[in-house]
C-alpha positions in Angstrom: 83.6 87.1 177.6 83.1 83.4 179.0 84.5 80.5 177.0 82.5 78.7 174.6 82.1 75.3 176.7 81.5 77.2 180.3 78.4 78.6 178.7 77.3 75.3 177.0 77.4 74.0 180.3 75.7 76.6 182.3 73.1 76.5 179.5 73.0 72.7 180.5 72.5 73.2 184.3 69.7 75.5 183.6 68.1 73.2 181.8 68.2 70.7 184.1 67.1 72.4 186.9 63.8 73.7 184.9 62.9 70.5 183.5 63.4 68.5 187.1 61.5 71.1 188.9 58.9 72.7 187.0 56.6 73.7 190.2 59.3 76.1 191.3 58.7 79.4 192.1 61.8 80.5 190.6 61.2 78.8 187.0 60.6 81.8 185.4 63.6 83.6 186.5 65.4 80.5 185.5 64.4 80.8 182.2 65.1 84.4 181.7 69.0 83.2 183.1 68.5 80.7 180.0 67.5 82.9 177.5 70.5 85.4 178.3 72.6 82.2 178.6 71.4 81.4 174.7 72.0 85.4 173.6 76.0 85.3 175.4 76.7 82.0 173.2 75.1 83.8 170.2 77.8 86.9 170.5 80.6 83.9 171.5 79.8 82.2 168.4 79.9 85.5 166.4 83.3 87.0 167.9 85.3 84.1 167.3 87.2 83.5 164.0 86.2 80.9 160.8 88.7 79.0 159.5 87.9 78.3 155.8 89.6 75.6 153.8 90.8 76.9 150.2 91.0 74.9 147.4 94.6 75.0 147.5 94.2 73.2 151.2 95.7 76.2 153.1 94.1 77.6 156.2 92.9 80.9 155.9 91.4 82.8 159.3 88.4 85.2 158.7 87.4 87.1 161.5 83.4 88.1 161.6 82.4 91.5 163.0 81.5 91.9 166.7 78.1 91.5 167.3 77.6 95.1 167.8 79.0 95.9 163.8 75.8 93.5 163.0 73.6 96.3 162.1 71.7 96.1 158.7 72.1 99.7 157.0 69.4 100.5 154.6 70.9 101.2 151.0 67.7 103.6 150.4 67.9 107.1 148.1 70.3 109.9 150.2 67.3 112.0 150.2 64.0 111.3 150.0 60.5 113.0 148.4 57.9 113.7 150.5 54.6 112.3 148.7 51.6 114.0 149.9 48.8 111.9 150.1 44.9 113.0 149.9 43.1 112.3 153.1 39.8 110.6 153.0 36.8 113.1 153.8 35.1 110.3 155.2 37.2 109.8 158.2 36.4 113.2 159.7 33.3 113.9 161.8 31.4 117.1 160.9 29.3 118.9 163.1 26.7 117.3 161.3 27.3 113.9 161.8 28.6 114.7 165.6 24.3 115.9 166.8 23.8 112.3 165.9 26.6 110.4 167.9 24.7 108.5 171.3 26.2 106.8 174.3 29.5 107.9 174.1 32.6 109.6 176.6 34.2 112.7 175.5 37.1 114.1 176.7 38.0 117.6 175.8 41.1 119.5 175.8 40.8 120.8 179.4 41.0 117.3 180.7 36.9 117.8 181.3 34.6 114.6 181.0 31.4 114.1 179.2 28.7 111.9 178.9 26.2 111.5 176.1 23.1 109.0 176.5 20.2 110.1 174.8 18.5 107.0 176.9 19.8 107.8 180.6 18.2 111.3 180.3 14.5 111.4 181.2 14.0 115.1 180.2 12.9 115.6 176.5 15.1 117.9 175.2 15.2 118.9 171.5 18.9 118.1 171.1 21.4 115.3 172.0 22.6 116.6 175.3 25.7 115.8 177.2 26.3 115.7 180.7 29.3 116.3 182.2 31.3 114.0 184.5 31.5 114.8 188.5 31.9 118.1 189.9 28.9 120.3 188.4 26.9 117.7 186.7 26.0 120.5 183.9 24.1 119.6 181.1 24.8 121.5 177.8 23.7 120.6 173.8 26.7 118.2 172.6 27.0 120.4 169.5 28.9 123.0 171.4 31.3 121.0 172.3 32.3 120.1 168.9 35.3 122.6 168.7 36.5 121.4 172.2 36.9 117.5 172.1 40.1 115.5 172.0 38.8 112.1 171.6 35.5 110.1 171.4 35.6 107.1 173.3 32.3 104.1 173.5 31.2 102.6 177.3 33.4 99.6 176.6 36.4 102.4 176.3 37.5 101.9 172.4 38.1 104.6 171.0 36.0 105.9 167.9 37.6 109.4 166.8 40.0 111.6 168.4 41.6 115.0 167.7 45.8 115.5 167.7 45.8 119.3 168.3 43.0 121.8 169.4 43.2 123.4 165.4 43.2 120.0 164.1 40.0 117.9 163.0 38.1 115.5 164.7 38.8 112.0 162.9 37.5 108.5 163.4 40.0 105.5 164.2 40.9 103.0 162.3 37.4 100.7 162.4 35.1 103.0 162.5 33.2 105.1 160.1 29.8 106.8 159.7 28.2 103.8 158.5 29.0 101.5 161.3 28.0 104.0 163.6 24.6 103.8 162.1 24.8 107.7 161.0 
């Protein structure tokens, strides 16, 4: 490792040089040389050894760990319960509450992409239909997807309920519920 005061010094000289020249192009890759200049002192100052006074006035040297010993270890129970925890039926979408979901993007499992917009479709149809994205341009009822979609996503792209395996259910993020969706 450098010395102590050749750091200090480069640390110095960087500074310099950013605060003299602040238009530069290179000021941000200056400051990055700064900030590892900063971390390198850090593990100088950590490596080298204390000298402690006693009260009987002798010197005593202590060592400190290197840097990489600086770990904190958690002092937790050996072996831990698993605590199961009720899920909320609230944050799952039914079938029920998915006929009344409008103006949405849903992706399935088969990388497929649907739109459903009540509004966009001139037909009258007696169910919400979706419609899906590019190739065929087929339009089926948006309940038989149900079993199929991975996640739920609004026009501005947030996500509002997604599903982790094809088995699994379809649950609404964090945010959302079937109250501020106006179901």
């Amino acid at each position: 490792m450098l010395d102590l005061l050749s750091l200090q010094e480069e640390k110095k000289e960087l500074q310099t040089k950013i605060n003299t020249n602040p238009d530069n192009p290179d000021v941000p890759v200056l400051r990055a040389m700064l900030v590892s200049t900063n971390i390198q002192i850090a593990a100088t100052k950590a490596s080298q050894p204390i000298q402690v006074v006693d009260k009987t006035r002798t010197v005593k040297e202590a060592t400190r760990p290197p840097y990489s010993k600086l770990v904190r270890l958690g002092n937790g129970k050996r072996y831990r319960t698993r605590r199961i925890v009720a899920k909320k039926k609230m944050d799952m979408i039914t079938s029920r509450d998915f006929r009344f979901i409008d103006r949405v993007y849903v992706k399935l499992f088969n990388k497929e992409e649907w739109i459903v917009d009540v509004a966009s479709l001139d037909r009258p149809f007696d169910e919400v239909m979706a419609v899906r994205i590019a190739p065929s341009w087929d339009i089926v009822p948006f309940v038989d997807l149900y079993y199929e979609v991975r996640n739920i996503r609004t026009f501005k792209n947030k996500v509002i309920a997604k599903r982790k395996n094809q088995g699994h259910e379809l649950r609404y993020q964090e945010g959302y519920c079937p109250k501020s969706l106006g179901l």
